[in-house]
N, C-alpha and C positions, 0 to 999 in steps of 0.2 A: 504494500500500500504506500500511496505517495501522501507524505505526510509532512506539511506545511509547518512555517509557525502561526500562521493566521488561523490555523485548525483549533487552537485553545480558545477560540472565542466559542467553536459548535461541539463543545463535549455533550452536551447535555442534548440531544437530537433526542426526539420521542420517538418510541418504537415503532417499529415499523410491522408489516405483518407478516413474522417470522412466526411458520407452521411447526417445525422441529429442529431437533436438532443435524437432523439430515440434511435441509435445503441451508442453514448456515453452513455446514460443513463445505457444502456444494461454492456456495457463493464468495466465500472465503478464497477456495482457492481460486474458482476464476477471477477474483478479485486481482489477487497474486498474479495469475498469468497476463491479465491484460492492461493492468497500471502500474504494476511496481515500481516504473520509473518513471511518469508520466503525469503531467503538469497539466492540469485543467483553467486555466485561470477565470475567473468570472468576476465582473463587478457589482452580483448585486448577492444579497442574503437567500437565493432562491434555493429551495428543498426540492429536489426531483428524485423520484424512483428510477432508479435505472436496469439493476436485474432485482429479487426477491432478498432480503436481506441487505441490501446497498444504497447508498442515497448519495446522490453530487449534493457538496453541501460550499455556497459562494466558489464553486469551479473545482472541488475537489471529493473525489473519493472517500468514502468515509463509511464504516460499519455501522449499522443501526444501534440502537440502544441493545444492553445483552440481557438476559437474565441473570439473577442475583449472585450465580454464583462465578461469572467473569469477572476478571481482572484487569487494569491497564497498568501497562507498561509505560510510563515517561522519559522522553528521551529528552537529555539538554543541550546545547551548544555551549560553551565557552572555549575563551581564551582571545585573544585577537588578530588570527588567521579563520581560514576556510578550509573547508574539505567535504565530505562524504562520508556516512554512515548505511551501510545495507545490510540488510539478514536476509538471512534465509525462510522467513515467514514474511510475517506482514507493516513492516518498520523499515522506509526508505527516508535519511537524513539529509537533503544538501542543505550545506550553512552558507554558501554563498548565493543561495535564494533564499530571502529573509520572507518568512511565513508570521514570525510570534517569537517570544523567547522557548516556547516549550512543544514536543511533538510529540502525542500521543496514540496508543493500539490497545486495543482491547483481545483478550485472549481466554483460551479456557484453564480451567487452574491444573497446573502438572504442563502447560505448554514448557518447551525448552526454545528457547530464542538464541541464535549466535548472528552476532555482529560484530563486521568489519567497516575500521577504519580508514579513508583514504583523507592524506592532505593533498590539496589543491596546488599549483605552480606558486611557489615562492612560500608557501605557508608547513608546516610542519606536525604531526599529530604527537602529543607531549603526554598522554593517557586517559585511562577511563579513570571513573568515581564513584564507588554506588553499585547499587545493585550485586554485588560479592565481586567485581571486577575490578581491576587495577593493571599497573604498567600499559604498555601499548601495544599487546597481542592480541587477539581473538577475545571478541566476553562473550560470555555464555550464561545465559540469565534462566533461571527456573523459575514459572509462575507459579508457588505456595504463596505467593502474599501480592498485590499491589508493590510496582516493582519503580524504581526511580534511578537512572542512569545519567551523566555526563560525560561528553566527549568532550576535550579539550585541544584547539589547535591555535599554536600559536606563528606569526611572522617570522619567517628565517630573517637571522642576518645577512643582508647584503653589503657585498664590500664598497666602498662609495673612495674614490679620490675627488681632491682638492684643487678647485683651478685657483689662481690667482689672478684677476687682473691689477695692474697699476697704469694711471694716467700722469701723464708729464708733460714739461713745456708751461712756456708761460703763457700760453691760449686755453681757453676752457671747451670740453666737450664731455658728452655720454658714451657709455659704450653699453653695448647690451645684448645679451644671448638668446641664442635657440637651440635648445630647450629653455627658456626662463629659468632664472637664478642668478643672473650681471646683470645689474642695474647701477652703473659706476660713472660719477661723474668729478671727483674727487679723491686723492689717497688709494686707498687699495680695497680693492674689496674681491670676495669668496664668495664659494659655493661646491656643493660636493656633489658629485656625480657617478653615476656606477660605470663600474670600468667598460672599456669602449665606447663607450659612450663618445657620436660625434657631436662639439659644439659649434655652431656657428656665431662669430665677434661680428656687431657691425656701430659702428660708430659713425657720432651725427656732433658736427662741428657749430659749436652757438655763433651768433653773429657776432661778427668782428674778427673772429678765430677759422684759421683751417683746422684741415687734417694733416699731421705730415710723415705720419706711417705705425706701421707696428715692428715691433721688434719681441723676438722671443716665441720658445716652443716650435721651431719653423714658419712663423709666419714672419714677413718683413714686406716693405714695400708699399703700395696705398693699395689693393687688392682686399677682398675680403681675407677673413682671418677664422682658419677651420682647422680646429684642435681634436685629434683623439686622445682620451682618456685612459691612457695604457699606466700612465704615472702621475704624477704631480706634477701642475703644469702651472706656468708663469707667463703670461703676456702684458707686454706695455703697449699703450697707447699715446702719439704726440701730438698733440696739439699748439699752433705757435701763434703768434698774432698775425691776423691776415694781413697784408702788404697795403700799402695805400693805395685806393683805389680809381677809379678814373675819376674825374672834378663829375659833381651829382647833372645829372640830367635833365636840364630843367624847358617845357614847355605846352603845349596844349593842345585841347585839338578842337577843330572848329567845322561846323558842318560847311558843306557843298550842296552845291545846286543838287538835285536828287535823282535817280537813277529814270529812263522810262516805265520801267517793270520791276516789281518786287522782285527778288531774288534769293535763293538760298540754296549750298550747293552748287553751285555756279564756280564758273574761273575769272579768273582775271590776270592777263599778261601782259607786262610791259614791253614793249615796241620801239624797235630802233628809235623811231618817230622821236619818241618819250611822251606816247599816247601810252592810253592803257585799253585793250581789248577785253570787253567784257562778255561772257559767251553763256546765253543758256540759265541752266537754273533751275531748281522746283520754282514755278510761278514766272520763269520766264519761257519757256518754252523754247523755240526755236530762232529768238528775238537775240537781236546783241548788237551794243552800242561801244562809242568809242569815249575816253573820258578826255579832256583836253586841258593839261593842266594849267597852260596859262591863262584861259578862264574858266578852269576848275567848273568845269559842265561837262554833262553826257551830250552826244552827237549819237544821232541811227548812223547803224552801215550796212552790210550785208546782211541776210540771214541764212544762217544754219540750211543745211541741205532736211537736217532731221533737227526732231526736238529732244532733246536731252539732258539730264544730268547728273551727277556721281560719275562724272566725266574728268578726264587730262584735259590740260591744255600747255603745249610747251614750245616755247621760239626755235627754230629750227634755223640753225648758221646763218641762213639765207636772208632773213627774214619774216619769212610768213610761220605758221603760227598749223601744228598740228594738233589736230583736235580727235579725242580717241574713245571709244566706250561709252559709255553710261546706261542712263533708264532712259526709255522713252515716256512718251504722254499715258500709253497703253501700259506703262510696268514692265515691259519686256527689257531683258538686257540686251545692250548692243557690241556687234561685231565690225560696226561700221565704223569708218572713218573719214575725216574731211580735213583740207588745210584753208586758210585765210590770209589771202594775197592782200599785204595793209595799201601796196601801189593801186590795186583794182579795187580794192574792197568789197572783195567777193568771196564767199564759201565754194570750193567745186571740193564734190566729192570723190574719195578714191575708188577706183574700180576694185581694187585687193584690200581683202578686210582683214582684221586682226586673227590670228591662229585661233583662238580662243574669246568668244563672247565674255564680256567685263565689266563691273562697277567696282566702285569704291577701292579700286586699282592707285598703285602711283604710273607715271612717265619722268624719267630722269634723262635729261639731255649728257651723255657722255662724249669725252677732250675731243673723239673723230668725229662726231655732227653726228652720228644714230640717235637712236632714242630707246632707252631700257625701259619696257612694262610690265610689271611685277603684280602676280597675288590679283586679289580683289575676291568679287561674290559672283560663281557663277548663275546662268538662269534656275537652275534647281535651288538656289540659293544657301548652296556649299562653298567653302573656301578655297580658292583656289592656291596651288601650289606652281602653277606655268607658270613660265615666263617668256615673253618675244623678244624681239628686234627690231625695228624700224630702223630703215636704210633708205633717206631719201634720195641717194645719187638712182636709185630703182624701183623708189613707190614701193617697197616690197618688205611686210612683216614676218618674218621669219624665227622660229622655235630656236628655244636657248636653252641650257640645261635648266632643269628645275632647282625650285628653293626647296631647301632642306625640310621646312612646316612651311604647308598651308597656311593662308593666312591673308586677311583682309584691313583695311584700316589702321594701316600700318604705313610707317614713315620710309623713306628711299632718301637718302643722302649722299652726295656726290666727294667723295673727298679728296683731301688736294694729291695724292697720287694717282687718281683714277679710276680709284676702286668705287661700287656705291656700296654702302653703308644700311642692313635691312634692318629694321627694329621692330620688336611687338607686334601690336595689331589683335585682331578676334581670329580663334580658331575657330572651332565650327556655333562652339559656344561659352569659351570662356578668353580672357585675356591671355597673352601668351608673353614669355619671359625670354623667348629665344631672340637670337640675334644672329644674324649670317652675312658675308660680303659678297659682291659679285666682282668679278674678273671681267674684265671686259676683254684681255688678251685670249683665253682659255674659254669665255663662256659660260664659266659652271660658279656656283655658290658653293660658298666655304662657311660651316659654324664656325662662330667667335664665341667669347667669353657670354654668360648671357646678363639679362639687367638684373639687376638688383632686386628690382619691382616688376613684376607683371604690370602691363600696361596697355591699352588701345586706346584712340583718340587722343594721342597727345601729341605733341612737336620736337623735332630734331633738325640743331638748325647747327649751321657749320662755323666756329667760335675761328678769329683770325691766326691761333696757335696751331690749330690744325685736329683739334679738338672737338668735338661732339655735345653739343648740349640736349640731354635727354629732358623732357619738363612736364608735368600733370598728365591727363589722360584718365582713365577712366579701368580701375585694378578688378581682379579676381571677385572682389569684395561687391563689384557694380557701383562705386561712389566714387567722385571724382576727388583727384589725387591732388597733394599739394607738396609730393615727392619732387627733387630732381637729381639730375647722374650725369654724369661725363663721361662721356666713351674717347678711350687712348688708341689710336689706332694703333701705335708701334708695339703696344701690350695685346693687344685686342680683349681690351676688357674693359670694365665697369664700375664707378665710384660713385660711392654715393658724396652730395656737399648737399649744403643747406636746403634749406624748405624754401618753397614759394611764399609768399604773404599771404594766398587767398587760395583754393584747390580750385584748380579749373581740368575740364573737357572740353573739347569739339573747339579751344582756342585757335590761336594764331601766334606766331613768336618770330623776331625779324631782327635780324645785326643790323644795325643803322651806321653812319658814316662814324658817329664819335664812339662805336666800339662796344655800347651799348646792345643788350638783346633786349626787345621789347615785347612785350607776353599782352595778348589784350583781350579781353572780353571771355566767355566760355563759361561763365559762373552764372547762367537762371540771367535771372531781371538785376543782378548786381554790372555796373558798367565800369569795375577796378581793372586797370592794367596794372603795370610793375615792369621793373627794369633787371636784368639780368647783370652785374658787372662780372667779367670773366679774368678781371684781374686781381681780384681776392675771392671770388667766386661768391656774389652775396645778392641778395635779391632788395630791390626794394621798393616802396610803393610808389605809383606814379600819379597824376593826374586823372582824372576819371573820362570815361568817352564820354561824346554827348547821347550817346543810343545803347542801352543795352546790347550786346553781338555774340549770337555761336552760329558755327557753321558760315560764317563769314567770310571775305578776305581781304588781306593784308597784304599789298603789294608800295617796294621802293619805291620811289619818283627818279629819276635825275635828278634833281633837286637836294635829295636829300631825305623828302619831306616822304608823310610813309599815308597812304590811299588806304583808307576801308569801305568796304563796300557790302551793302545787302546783309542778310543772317538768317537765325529764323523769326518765326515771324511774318516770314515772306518780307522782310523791309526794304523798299526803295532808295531807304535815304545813306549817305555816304556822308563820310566827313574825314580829316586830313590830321594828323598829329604834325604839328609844328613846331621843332626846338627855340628854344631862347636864345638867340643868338643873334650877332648881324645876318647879312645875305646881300651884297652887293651885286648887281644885273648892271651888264654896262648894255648901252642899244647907241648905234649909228643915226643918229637922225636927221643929218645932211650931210653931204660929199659930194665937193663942184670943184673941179681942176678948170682955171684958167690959163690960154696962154698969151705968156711973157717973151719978151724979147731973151731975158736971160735964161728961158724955159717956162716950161709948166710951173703951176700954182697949184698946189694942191692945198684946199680946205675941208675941214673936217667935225663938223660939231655932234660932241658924244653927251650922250646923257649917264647919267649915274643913279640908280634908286639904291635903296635900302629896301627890300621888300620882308628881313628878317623881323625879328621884334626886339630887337639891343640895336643901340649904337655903334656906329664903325667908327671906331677911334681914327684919329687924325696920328701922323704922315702915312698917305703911303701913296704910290709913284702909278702913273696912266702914262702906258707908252702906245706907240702907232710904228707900226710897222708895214712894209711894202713887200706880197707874197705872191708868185707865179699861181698859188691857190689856196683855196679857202682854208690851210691846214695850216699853222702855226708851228714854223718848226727853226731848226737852227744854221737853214740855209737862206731866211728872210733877213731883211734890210731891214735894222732900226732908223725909221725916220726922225723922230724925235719921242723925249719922257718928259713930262711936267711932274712936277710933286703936288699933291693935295695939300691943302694946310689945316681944311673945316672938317671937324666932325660931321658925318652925315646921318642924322637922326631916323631910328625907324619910322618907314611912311615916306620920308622924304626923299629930295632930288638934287642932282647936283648938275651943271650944264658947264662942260669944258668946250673951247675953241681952239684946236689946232691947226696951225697952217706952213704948211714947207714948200721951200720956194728950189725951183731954178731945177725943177726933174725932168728926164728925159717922155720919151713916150713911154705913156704907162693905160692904154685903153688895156681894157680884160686879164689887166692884175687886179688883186686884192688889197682894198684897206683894211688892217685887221688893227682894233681895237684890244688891248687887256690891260690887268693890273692885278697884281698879287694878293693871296688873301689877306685880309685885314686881320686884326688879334680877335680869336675866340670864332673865325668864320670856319663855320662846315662844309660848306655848299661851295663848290667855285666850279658850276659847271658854266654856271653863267656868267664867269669872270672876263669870259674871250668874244669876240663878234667880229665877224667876217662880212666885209660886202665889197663884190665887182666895179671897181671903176667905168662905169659905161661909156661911150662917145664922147672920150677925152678929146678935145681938139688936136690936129697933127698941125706940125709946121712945115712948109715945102724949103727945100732949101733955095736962096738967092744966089744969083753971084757974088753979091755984097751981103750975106747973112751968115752967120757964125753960131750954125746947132753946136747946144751944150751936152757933154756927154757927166754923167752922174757915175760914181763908180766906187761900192763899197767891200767889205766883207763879211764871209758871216761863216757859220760853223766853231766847231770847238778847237782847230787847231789858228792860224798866224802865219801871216805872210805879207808880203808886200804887192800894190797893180801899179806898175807903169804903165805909158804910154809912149808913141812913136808915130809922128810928131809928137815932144818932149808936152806936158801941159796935165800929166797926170801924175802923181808919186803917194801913191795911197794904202795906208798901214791900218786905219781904223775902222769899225764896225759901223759907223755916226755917217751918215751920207753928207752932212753938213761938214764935215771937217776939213781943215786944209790938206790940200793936195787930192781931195776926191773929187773934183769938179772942176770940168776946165770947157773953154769953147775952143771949136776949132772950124777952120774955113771949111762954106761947103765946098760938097762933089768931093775932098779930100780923102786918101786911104788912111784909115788911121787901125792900129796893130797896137792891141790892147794885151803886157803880158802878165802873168803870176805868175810868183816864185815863192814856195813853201820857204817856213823857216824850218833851222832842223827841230826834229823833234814831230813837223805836221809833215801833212801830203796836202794837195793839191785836188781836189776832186771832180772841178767842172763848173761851167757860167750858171747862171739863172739869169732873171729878167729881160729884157730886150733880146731877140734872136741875134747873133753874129753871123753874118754871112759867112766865116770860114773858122773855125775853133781846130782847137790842137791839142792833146795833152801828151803830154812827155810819158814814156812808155816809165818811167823809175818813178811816177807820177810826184816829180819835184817842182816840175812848171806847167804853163799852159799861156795856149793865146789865144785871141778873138779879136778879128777882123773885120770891120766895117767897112766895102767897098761897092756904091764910094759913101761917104756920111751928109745923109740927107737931111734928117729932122734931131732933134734930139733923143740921147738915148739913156737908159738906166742900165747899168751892169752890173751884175754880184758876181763878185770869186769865191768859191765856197772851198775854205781848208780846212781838214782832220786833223785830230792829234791823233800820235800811234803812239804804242808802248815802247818806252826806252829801251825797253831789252831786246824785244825784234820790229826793229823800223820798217821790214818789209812789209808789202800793205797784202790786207788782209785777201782771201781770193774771192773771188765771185759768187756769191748764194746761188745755189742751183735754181734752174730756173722752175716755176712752177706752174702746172695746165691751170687755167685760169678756168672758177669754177661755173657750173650751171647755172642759165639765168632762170627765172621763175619761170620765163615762158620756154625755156627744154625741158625743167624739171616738170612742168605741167606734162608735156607733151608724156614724157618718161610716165607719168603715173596713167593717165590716160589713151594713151597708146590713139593719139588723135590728133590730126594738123602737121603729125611727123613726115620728112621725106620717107624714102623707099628705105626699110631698112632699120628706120629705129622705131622706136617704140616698144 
């Protein structure tokens, strides 16, 4: 009989209707055969008949009341261990299912009862008590009397070793274990653990303080810290003060004009242009507009060949913009794909679709112009483990070796050797902890060390040391994480540093110019960002957006400045975080060459704003320079530098007049405006402005007119330009200076030469054509020849410096096939408007 401790509450059961002694005899034993060891459980007080003589009494087996002359036998537990009691009648004991403290059976008088004890894993049987039984053999009990037994089991000893952790350094941090038992953020502290026992150390660094490694028991390094329990163990922990960090991040962010179409899940790519391509979306469909940041408004353009989103979108060398997977309108996943010519502003789609139907996929643009597409959710709405290739020299996606896990909503990071970088993501249905890289030589994924934390939905963005910043997301647990980790590529592993401010999912996180990572939105209806500094590695709060944001995006500007757009919500509206800083824009706003007897005239009036929100401290220098093209480089003519002297306030403008006299013909060169950044400027994309000299007046030469010829230098190395007829001896970079400018009679031949100094080479003219040029094969000299000299001219000698130790000059960069324009690479994908032959 199975016999509880909860059975001492139902001793006292009224009899039941037991005919003789024959049908107990009878029910007795099948009682025996078919519960002895057998657990009924019940939750309520219910009395049922089960065979004649037996009653379930609250889920358990039990003898009816007996006649006067039975006996019960009680059985006890003690001690504090577990085990087992059984006989060979009707008294079955386990003490590690708690019934009551006491289990009893009822028997007839002259029964012999023998009962064995078993102890349970880790507990021990120490003897019986009672009933004529003792030590820890066999008992064997005879019912002459009401009979009362204990069994006794107690906990064996386990042998347990000693970890020790200590913390040191003058930083403060915790350390703390798995299994629990280090909880150490001070001196030293213990805990005992049974042998083998594996511990996992992991340590979380307060703010102000790093981590700067462990030492001891085999652990060293900034690595996690896994000790087995074979002996007595000892680890330290260091922690130091963290390094000074970059000066705090200060500025705001301000809405913009608002999108066409709500959007969410949606992309957003920035564009040679320094537009922003917005594509798609829940709530946008197959709609996508362009954002413009100089007046910070959306423009229509093309649309989508299909409607989609949980889509890629990624700039492709060329410039247009490949667009890959998603959901459509109907829920279906997609295998299509399209690109977006920003020249036409049109969607075509490609005839060759992706290997594998895809959402919630990454696209990582890798160093040779493919494109790596990884994981996502396919149409059965399993995780995917493919992965392709995109090859635009061929329109053609093509199978790559698989990732190691499945896996969707996960991050793809490009890093600075080449490799990309897989992180986390959802397996079919939990977060996942692994981590793998891709090769792009080889094609196959390789595991790495894994995260710290299981994680999906979070960001991994590429720190300028070459570093990995792993950040929130969404753990094992289903709650969003306020965890973050650094991935070492040369380790290939995983550290945990400080916590975020606020636990965010489905955010967004962006290296901004001042070095800064900026985390924004992904917290519900809270609108906290936070800034990442990755020079002490610290987090800390930032300015709030003006819209709550998840599932958002966050895209750079040139500028600087950093673009949010759409979320959920379906939100239309956008708005722009903007540092506190100056932000100097220079603009060309007139440029008129007159001509002079003594030459051209060239005027120039530049405007100046401040469009940051600080002041631009005063001096600093506005030069104008004279370029064969719109590219600013170290083979143009400085014409003239002024120096600023005014501070120029945010909001406001400053208006310079430059004018340089006595220049040769300069129709379809460039005036290029710049000036260096000012203290505390980020932004100097817009430091520089180019614009073509149009229908400069020419001069004809007279018999009696004397064209002026202009003649400077430029480049990193020195040298001198004469001339022949005598009239030129020119050493400076200043077109104004003595000996660059001289007149000479017309219809004259005049032989213009360079001569390095030691030290440079000699590399070749710019500006005005020479009818006959020359360079010295040791490229030490060069000439150019005007014959005959008609109108006036401009000349640059452009010289190199080489290295002292081999003055030979460098050999010739091989040459390279100059690549496809968008309309072969159309042609290539569409196999349409090709000659005979390609496509």
């Amino acid at each position: 009989m199975m016999c509880e401790r909860k059975a001492k509450r139902f001793q006292n059961v009224p009899d039941g209707d037991l005919r003789d002694q024959h049908q107990k005899q009878k029910s007795r034993a099948l009682l025996h055969q078919v519960v002895r060891a057998t657990w009924f459980p019940s939750r309520s007080n219910l009395v049922r008949r089960i065979l004649p003589g037996i009653v379930l009494v609250a889920g358990f087996f039990a003898l009816s009341a007996t006649p006067a002359a039975a006996l019960i036998l009680t059985l006890t537990p003690a001690g504090t261990g577990t085990g087992t009691v059984t006989s060979a009648k009707d008294i079955t004991l386990s003490t590690d299912i708690s019934c009551g403290d006491i289990c009893t059976a009822t028997y007839d008088v002259g029964t012999v009862i023998t009962m064995t004890a078993t102890p349970a894993a880790g507990s021990t049987f120490t003897g019986w008590s009672g009933g004529g039984c003792s030590g820890t053999s066999i008992c064997t009990v005879t019912m002459t009397e009401n009979q009362a037994v204990a069994a006794t089991f107690e906990l064996m000893h386990t042998p347990q070793i000693i970890l020790f952790v200590t913390t040191d350094g003058d930083g403060d941090g915790t350390v703390t274990s798995s299994p629990s038992g280090i909880s150490c953020s001070t001196g030293i502290c213990a805990a005992s653990y049974d042998v083998d026992t594996v511990i996992t150390l992991n340590q979380t660094a307060t703010s102000g303080s790093i981590f700067s490694g462990w030492r001891g028991s085999g652990c060293s390094g900034m690595e996690q810290c896994q000790v087995t329990m074979s002996a007595k163990r000892t680890v330290t922990a260091t922690f130091d003060p963290a390094p000074p960090g970059l000066p705090l991040l200060e500025g705001s962010f301000r809405a913009t004009n608002s999108m066409s179409a709500a959007r969410q899940n949606h992309t957003a790519t920035l564009l040679s242009t320094g537009q922003v391509l917005i594509a798609g979306g829940f709530g946008g469909g197959a709609t996508a507009e362009l954002f413009d940041p100089v007046f910070e408004s959306f423009f229509p353009t093309g649309t989508m060949t299909v409607a989609r989103h949980e889509h890629t979108a990624v700039q492709l060398l060329d410039g247009r913009v490949l667009i890959a997977g998603g959901i459509n309108q109907d829920g279906h996943t997609l295998a299509t794909a399209e690109v977006f010519d920003p020249d036409k502003a049109t969607f075509i789609s490609l005839i060759r679709e992706l290997t594998t139907a895809r959402n919630r996929h990454t696209a990582t643009l890798l160093p040779d112009g493919r494109i790596l597409i990884t994981g996502g959710i396919s149409q059965d709405g399993r995780a995917l483990a493919t992965a392709e290739v995109f090859d635009p020299t061929i329109g053609l996606f093509t199978k790559t070796g698989n990732m190691t896990t499945a896996r969707s909503r996960h991050t793809a990071t490009l890093l600075a050797d080449g490799r990309v970088l897989i992180t986390g993501g959802l397996g079919d249905i939990f977060a996942l902890a692994t981590a793998e890289v891709f090769n792009p030589h080889t094609g196959s994924f390789t595991a790495t060390g894994e995260l710290v934390t299981a994680r999906s939905f979070h960001t991994a963005t590429l720190l300028p040391d070459d570093t990995v910043l792993i950040a929130g997301g969404i753990g094992q647990e289903a709650t969003a994480a306020a965890t973050a980790e650094l991935f070492d590529p040369t380790a290939e592993s995983f550290l945990t540093i400080g916590t975020l401010t606020t636990a965010r999912e489905l955010h967004t996180a962006t290296l901004l110019p001042s070095g800064h990572v900026l985390l924004s939105g992904g917290v519900g209806d809270n609108a906290a960002t936070e800034t990442f500094d990755p020079a002490n590695a610290s987090f800390t709060a930032s300015t709030p957006m003006t819209t709550p944001r998840q599932l958002h995006t966050a895209t750079l500007l040139q500028s600087g400045q950093l673009l949010l757009t759409g979320g959920i919500g379906s939100l239309a509206t956008a708005e722009m975080f903007v540092k506190s800083m100056p932000d100097l824009a220079v603009t060309i706003t007139k440029l008129k060459v007159k001509t002079k007897e003594t030459g051209n005239k060239l005027k120039v009036k530049i405007t100046i704003s401040n469009i940051g929100t600080e002041v631009a401290s005063n001096p600093f220098a506005l030069s104008l320079f004279l370029s064969a093209d719109e590219n600013l480089d170290e083979r143009d003519a400085l014409l003239q530098t002024i120096i600023i002297e005014e501070d120029v306030a945010a909001g406001e403008e400053e208006h310079k007049n430059i004018t340089v006299l006595g220049l040769g013909a300069v129709t379809g060169m460039f005036a290029i405006a710049t000036f260096d950044p000012v203290v505390g400027e980020g932004n100097i994309h817009n430091n520089t402005v180019a614009q073509v000299i149009e229908d400069a007046p020419s001069i004809t030469a007279t018999p009696d007119s004397f064209p002026l010829v202009t003649v400077t230098r430029a480049g990193g190395g020195s040298g001198m330009i004469t001339s022949a007829p005598e009239g030129i001896a020119c050493v400076s970079t200043d077109i104004t200076a003595t000996g660059c400018a001289s007149n000479f009679s017309s219809n004259a031949t005049v032989l213009f030469t360079a001569t390095a100094d030691p030290g440079s080479v000699f590399t070749g003219w710019s500006g005005d054509a020479c009818n006959v040029t020359l360079i010295a094969n040791d490229l030490r000299s060069g000439t150019c020849q005007f014959v005959p000299l008609l109108q006036n001219r401009s000349v640059i000698a452009i010289f190199a410096e080489v290295s002292p130790i081999n003055s030979e000059p460098a050999e010739s960069a091989p040459t390279l096939e100059p690549p496809l324009t968008p309309d072969a690479l159309e042609c290539e994908f569409l196999n349409i408007g090709c000659p005979d032959g390609d496509g």
